[in-house]
Structures are given as structure tokens and as C-alpha cells.
C-alpha positions as a Markdown table, in Angstrom:
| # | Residue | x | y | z |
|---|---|---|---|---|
| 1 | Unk | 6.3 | -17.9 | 6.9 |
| 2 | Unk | 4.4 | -21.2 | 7.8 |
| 3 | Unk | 1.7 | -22.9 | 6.2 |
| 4 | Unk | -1.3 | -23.9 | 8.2 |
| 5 | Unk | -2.3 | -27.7 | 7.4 |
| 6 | Unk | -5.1 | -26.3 | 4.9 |
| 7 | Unk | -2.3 | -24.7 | 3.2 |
| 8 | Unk | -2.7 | -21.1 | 4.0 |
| 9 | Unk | 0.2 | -19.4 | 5.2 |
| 10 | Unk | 0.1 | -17.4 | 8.8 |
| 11 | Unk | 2.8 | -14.6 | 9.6 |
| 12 | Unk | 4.3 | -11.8 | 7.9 |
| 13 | Unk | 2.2 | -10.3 | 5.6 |
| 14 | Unk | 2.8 | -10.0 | 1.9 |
| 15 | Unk | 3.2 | -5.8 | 1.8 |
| 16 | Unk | 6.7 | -5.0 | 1.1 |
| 17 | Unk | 8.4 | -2.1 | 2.3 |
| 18 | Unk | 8.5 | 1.2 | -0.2 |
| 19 | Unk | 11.2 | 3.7 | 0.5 |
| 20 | Unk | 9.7 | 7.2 | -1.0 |
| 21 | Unk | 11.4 | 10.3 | -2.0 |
| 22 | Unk | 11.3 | 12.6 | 0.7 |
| 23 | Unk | 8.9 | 15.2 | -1.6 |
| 24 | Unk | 6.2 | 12.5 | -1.0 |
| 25 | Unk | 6.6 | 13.9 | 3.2 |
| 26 | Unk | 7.5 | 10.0 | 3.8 |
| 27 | Unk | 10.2 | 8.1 | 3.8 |
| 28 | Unk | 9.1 | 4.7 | 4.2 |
| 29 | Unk | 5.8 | 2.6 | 4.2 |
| 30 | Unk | 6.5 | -0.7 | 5.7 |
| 31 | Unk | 3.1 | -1.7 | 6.0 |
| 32 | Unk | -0.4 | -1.7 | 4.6 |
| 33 | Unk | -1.4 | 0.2 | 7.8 |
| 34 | Unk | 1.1 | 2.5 | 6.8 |
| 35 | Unk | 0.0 | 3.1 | 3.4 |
| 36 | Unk | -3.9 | 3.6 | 4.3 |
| 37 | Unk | -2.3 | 6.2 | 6.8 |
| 38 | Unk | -0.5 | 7.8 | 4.4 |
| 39 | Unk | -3.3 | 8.4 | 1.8 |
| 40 | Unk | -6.0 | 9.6 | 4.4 |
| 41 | Unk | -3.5 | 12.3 | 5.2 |
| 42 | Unk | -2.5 | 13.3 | 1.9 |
| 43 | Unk | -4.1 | 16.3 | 0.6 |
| 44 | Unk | -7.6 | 16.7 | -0.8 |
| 45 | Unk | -5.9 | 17.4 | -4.4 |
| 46 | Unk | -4.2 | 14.4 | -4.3 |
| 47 | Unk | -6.5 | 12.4 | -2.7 |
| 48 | Unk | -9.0 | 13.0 | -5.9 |
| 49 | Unk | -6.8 | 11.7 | -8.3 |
| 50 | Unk | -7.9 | 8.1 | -10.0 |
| 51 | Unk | -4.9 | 6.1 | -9.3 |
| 52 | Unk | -5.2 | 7.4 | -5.3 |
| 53 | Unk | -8.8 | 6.6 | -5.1 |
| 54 | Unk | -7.8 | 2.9 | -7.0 |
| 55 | Unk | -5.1 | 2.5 | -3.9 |
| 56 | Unk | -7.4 | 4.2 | -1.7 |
| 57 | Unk | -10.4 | 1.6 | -2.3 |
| 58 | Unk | -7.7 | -1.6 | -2.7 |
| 59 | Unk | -6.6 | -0.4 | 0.8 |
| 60 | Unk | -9.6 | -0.9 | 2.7 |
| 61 | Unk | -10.2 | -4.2 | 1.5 |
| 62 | Unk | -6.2 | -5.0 | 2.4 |
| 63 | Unk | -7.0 | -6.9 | 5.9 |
| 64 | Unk | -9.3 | -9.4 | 4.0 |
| 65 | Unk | -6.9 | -11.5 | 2.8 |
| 66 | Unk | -3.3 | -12.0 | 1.7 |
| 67 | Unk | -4.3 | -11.6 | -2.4 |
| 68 | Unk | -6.1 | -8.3 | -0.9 |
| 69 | Unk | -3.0 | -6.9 | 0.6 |
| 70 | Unk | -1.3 | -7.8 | -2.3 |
| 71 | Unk | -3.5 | -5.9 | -4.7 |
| 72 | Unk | -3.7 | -3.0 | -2.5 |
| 73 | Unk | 0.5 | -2.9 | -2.6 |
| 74 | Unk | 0.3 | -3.2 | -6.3 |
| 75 | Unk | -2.2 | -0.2 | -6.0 |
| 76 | Unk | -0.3 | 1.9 | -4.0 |
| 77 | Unk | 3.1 | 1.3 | -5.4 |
| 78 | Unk | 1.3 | 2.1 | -8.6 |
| 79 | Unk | 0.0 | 5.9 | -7.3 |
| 80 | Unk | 3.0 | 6.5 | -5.9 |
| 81 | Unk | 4.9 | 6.2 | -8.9 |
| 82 | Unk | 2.6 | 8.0 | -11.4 |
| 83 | Unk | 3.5 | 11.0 | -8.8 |
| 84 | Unk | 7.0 | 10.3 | -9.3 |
| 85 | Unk | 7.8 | 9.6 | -5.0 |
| 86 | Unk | 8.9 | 6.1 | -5.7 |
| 87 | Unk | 12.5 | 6.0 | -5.2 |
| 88 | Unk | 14.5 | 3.1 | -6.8 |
């Protein structure tokens, strides 16, 4: 990563890669992209649970900024281990 002279840093983004158990229908999410595509595909019954509708909403606001991406991977990492995918 490198640091702009106003002391924001420029390339990879702060979303760390998630390897899932494969009852989650993913293996990996590599990405923040990833992750939003994961959720909007994920069934309805899922989808209306609160902490998918916390990662969902953290999500869309992931592009903003690198403290926004990192929120959103807290979010996500956070639904996908209250459904027990999250393999360590």
C-alpha cells in the first residue's frame, strides 16, 4: 500500500478474504463486491434477518471510503458467523 502525500493510502483495499463453509453455497469472498453479491443472492429468509440487513446496509456504503469497507467487512463477517458459515 502507498500513502498519498495527504496521508491517505491508495491500493488494495482493506476487505480481507473469508473462506466459508461450503453450506453457505460459497467458498470464498475476496472482496466487498463479492460480499454485496453474495447477500443480494441469498434467499429472501435470510436476507430479512437483522444482522444481514446490518451487512446489507454497511455494504452499500463500502465504496465510500476505506473505514466504510472496513465496517461493512466487520458486518458481514459478523452475519456470516451468527449463521455458523464462517470457517476458521
Amino acid at each position: 500500500m502507498v500513502r498519498w502525500p495527504g496521508g491517505e493510502f491508495f491500493g488494495k483495499m482493506p476487505f480481507v478474504s473469508l473462506k466459508l463453509k461450503p453450506e453457505s453455497g460459497a467458498n470464498q469472498i475476496k472482496s466487498a463486491d463479492d460480499a454485496y453479491s453474495f447477500v443480494a443472492h441469498m434467499r429472501l429468509s435470510y436476507q430479512n434477518k437483522p444482522h444481514w440487513q446490518v451487512a446489507r446496509q454497511a455494504l452499500n456504503h463500502a465504496g465510500a471510503s476505506d473505514a466504510n469497507e472496513i465496517q461493512a467487512w466487520r458486518a458481514f463477517r459478523v452475519a456470516v458467523k451468527a449463521e455458523g458459515w464462517l470457517a476458521e
